[in-house]
Each structure stands twice: as structure tokens, then as C-alpha cells.
Wavefront OBJ file of the C-alpha trace (Angstrom):
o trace
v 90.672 74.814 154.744
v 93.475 73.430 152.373
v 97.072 74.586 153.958
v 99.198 75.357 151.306
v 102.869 76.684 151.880
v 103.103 78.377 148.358
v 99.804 79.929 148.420
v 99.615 83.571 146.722
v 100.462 86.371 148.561
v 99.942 89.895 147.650
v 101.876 91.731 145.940
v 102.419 94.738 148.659
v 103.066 92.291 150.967
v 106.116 90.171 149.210
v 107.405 94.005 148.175
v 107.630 94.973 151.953
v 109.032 91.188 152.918
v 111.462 92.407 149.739
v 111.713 95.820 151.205
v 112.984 94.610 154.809
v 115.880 92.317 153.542
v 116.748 95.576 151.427
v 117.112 97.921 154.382
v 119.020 95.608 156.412
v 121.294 94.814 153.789
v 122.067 98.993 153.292
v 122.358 99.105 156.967
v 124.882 95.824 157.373
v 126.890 97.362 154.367
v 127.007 100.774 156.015
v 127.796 98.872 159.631
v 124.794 101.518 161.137
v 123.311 99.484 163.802
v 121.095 102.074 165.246
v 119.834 102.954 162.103
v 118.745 98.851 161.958
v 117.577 98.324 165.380
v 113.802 99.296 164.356
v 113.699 96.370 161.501
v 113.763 94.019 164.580
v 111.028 93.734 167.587
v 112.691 94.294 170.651
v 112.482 91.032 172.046
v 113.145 89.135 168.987
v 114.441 85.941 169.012
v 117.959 84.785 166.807
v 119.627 82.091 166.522
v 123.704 83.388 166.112
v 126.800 82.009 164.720
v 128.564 82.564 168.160
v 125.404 81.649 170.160
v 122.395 78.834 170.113
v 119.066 81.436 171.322
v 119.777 84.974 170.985
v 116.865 86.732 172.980
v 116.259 90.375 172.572
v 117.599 92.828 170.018
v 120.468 94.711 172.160
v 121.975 91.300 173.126
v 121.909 89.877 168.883
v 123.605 93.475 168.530
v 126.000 93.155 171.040
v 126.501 89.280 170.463
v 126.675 88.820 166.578
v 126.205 92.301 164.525
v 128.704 93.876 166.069
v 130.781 90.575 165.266
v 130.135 90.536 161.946
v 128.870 93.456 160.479
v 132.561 95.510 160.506
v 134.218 92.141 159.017
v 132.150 91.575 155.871
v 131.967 93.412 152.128
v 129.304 93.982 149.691
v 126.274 91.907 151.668
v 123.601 91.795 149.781
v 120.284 89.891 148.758
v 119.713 87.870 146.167
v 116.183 90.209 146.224
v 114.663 88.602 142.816
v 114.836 85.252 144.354
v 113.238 86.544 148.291
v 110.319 84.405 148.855
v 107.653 85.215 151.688
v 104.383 83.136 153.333
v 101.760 85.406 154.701
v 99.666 84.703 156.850
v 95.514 84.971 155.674
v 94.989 87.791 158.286
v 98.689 89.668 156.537
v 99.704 90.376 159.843
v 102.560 87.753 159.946
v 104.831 86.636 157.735
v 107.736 84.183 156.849
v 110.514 85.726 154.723
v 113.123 83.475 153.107
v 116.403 84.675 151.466
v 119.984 84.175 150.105
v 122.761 87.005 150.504
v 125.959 87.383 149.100
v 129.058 89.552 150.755
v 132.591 89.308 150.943
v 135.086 88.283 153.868
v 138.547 88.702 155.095
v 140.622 85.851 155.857
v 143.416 86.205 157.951
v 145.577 86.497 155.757
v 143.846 89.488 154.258
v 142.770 87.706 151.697
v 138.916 87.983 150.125
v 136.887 84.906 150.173
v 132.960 84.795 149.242
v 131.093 84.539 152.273
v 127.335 83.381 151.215
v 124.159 82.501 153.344
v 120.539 82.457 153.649
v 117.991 83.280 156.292
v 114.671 82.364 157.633
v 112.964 85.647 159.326
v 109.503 85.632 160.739
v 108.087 88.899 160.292
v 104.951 90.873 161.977
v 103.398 94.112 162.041
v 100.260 95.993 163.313
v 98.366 97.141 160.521
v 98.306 95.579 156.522
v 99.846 97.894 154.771
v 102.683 98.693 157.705
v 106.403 97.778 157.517
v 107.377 94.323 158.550
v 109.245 94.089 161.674
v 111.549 91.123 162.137
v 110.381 88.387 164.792
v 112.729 85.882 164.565
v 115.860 85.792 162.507
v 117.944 82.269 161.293
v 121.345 83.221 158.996
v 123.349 80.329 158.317
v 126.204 80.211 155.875
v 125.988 77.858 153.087
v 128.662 74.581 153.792
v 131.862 74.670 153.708
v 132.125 78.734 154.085
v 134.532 80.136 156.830
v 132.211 81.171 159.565
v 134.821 83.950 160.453
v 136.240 86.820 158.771
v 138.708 89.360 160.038
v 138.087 92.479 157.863
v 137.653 95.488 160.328
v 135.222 98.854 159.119
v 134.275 101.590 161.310
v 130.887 101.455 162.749
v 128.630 104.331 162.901
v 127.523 103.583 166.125
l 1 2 3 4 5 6 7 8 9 10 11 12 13 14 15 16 17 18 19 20 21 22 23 24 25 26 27 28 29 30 31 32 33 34 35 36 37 38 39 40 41 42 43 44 45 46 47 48 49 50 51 52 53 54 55 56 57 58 59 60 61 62 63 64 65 66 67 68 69 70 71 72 73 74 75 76 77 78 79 80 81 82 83 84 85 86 87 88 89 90 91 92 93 94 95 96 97 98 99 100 101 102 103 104 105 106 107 108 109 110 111 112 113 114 115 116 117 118 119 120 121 122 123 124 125 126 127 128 129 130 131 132 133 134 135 136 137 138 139 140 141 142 143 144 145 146 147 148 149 150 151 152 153 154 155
């Protein structure tokens, strides 16, 4: 068998690998954690700007959304340009992605505040929504990796 990073994936799939970076971006825009807790396994994995392993969903919550997510504007995906790898069984997946949003510096001033990810992705059934694995955000160089804007939080 011939490994091949790009090889095609179907369609459905790459739509709900497109699908997933959608929701989470509506969900970091609204600051609703609980409404984005079920986009991530429970014991997923993270790697965080304020810590090296995140392990487990409540503690990436606790230890970077709830760090970030109230400080940033207008985060979104660059979703025309989300790639994914699927695995041949579709069961797994590899999603890749840049975002664009908006921080605060201290001064109150906006600054653009841009990144990309890595997620590994799984799910139970073809077909089924993807459920996040692993996540890796970094910001691109040179980007402040705080911001000081402050929105309510649903929850």
C-alpha cells in the first residue's frame, strides 16, 4: 500500500472536518463553553498557550478557554482553505486550519490575533460528527500571545 498524505477524501467527510472548525468557531465567538464541550472527547489531549500537555477537556476549559475565549473578537476559520486526512476505515481524521479573530491590547487597543491548528478527530460510525482528539493552536510569529478584552461568558 502506497501512503500518501494528500490522498482523496470524501466529500462528507472534509464537510464534517469543515463542519467542526465551524461550530467551535460560533461557540468561541459566543464564549458558550458548555455548548462546546461535546466537539471534544473527554479525555482529549491539548497542547495550551499557558500549558505544555493539557489532558482532559474540563482542565483545557478551565486552563486555556476560559483564558482566551472572553479576550478575543471575530474568531473565525479560514473554512475554504480547512484541509483534512482521513483515515481508509473514515473513522479518524486529521483536520488542519487557519483562524482569524481580533485582540485587545492593554491599552485597549485592537490588534489581529491569527493562528492555525492541528486537531485529530474520531468518531464511531462514518457518517457521525467528528469529535476532537487532540487539539494544537499556535499563533502565527510575532503575534501577542495575550489579549485583555473581557466578554461575558455564558457559562
Amino acid at each position: 500500500m502506497t501512503i500518501q498524505a494528500t490522498a482523496p477524501v470524501d466529500a462528507q467527510d472534509h464537510a464534517l472536518v469543515r463542519d467542526w472548525f465551524l461550530q467551535l468557531s460560533q461557540h468561541v465567538q459566543a464564549v458558550d463553553f458548555a455548548a462546546a464541550r461535546p466537539l471534544f472527547a473527554e479525555d482529549f489531549i491539548a497542547f495550551g498557550t499557558f500549558s505544555n500537555f493539557l489532558f482532559g477537556r474540563d482542565n483545557a476549559e478551565a486552563s486555556q478557554w476560559r483564558k482566551v475565549w472572553p479576550t478575543i473578537d471575530g474568531f473565525t476559520w479560514r473554512l475554504d482553505d480547512v484541509q483534512a486526512l482521513v483515515s481508509p476505515d473514515r473513522l479518524y481524521a486529521v483536520g488542519l486550519g487557519v483562524w482569524d479573530s481580533t485582540g485587545c491590547g492593554t491599552d485597549g487597543a485592537p490588534f489581529d490575533r491569527k493562528g492555525r491548528a492541528t486537531c485529530s478527530f474520531a468518531r464511531a460510525a462514518v457518517g457521525a460528527p467528528w469529535v476532537a482528539t487532540h487539539t494544537h493552536m499556535s499563533l502565527f510569529r510575532g503575534t501577542p500571545d495575550v489579549s485583555h478584552g473581557n466578554k461575558p461568558s455564558w457559562n
